[in-house]
C-alpha positions in Angstrom: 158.9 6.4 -60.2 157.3 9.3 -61.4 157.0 7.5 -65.1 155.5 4.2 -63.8 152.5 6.5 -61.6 151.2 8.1 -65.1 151.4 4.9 -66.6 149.2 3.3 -63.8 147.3 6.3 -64.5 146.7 6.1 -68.0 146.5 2.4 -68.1 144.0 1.7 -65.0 140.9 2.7 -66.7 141.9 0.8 -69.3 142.2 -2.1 -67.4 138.9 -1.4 -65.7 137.2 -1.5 -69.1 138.5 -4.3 -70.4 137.8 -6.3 -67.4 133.9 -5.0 -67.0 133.4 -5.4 -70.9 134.4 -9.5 -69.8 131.8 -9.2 -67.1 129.3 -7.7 -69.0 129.9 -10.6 -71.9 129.4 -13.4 -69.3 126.7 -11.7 -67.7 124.4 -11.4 -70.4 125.5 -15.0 -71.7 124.5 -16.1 -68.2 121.3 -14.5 -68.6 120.9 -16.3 -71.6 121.9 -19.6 -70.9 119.8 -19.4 -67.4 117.0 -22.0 -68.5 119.2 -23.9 -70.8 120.9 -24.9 -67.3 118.2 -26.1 -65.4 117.5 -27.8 -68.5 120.9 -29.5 -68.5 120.7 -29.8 -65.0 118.3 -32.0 -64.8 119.6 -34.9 -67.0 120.4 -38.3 -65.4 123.9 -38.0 -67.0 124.6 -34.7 -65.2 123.1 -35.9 -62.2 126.2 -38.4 -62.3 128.7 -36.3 -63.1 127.4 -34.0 -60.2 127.6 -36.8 -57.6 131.0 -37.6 -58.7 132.6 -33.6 -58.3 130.6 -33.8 -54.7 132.7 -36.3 -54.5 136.1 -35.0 -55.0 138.4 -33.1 -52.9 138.3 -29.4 -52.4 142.0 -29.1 -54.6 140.8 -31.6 -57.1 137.5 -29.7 -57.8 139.4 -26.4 -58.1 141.5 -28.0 -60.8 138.4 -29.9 -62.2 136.9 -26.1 -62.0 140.8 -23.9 -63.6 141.0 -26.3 -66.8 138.1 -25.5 -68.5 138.2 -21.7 -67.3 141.8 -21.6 -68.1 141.1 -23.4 -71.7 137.7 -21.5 -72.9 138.9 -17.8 -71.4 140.9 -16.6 -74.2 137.8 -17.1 -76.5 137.0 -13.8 -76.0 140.4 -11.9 -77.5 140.5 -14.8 -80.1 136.9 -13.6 -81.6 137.6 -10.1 -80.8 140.7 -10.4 -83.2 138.9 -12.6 -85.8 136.1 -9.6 -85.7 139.0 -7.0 -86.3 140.5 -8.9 -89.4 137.2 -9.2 -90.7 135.6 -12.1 -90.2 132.6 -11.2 -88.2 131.0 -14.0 -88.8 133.5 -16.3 -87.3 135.3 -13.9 -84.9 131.1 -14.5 -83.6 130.3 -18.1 -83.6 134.0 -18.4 -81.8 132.6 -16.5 -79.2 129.1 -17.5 -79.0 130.1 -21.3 -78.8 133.0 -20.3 -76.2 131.2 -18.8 -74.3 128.2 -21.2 -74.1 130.6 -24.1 -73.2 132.8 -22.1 -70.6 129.6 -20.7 -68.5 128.0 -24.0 -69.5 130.8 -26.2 -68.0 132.5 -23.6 -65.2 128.6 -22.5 -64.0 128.0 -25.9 -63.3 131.1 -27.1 -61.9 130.9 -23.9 -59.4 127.6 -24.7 -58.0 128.1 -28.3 -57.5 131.5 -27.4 -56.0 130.9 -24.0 -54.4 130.9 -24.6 -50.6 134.3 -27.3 -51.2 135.8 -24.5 -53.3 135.4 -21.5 -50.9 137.4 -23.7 -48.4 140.1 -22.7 -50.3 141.5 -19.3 -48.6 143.1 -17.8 -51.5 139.8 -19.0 -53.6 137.7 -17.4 -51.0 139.6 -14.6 -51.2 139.2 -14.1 -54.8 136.0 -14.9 -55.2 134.8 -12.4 -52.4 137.2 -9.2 -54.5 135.5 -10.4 -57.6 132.0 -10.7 -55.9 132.5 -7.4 -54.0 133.9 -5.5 -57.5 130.8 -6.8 -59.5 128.3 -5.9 -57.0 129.7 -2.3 -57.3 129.7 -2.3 -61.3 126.0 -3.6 -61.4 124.8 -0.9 -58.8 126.0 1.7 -61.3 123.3 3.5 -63.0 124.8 2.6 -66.8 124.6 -1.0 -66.0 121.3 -0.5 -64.4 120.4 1.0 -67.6 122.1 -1.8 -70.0 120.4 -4.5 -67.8 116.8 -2.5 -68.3 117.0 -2.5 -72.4 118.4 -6.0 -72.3 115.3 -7.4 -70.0 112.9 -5.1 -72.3 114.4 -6.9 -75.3 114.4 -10.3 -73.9 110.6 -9.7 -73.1 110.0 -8.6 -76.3 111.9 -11.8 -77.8 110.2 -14.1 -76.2 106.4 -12.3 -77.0 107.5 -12.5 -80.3 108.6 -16.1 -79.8 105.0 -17.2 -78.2 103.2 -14.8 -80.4 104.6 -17.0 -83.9 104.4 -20.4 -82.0 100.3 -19.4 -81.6 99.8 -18.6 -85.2 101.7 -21.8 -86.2 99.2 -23.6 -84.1 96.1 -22.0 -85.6 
């Protein structure tokens, strides 16, 4: 017993980094991909496909919500082991076009779906922990901090991007 505490121990921040480095990936990615959703949003096409998971069953659109989740997750250790073997510039594209389809795909699913999905006890459940857990991480004053350089940078992206679409128009 004693054995298996200093292995929870050792292994629990572990675990805890891990899981925030996956929240942090998505949360940026979300960040990213914010106006390239309404964008997407906003097609008739999608305007379909949204009427017909409003129209499905809470179970269906939880499956209709797993599969691509469940399919698109292990992007993440696949391009983290393509970095470490050395091909950066695959181990990257695998996870920048993962993870523009998953939070593309999953984002939109959960907020067509969300009140249907959080029907679901044990969804409920989980999403609340998970809610709850990130709420804590992004109160903490190194996130805080991340999140500051990130929107500086984005700013300073997107001057940039105005600033060179002006002198192309001159």
């Amino acid at each position: 017993m004693a054995s298996r505490k200093r292995l929870k121990t050792i292994f629990k921040p572990l675990v805890i980094a891990v899981a925030a480095i996956y929240f942090v990936i998505d949360a940026l990615t979300l960040s990213v991909l914010r106006p390239l959703l309404r964008k997407i949003a906003n097609l008739r096409l999608f305007a379909f496909i949204a009427r017909w998971i409003a129209s499905l069953s809470p179970y269906a659109t939880l499956a209709l919500f797993l599969i691509p989740l469940i399919l698109l997750e292990p992007v993440k250790p696949l391009s983290a082991y393509l970095v470490a073997s050395g091909q950066f510039k695959l181990g990257m594209l695998v996870l920048v076009v993962g993870e523009i389809l998953k939070i593309t795909i999953v984002e939109r699913i959960f907020h067509i779906g969300r009140e249907k999905l959080l029907t679901i006890k044990a969804f409920a459940l989980v999403y609340n922990f998970v809610w709850g857990w990130l709420s804590w991480m992004q109160a903490l004053p190194s996130w805080q901090a991340v999140k500051d350089n990130f929107d500086r940078f984005m700013h300073w992206a997107r001057k940039l991007n105005h600033d060179a679409r002006a002198r192309n128009f001159r």
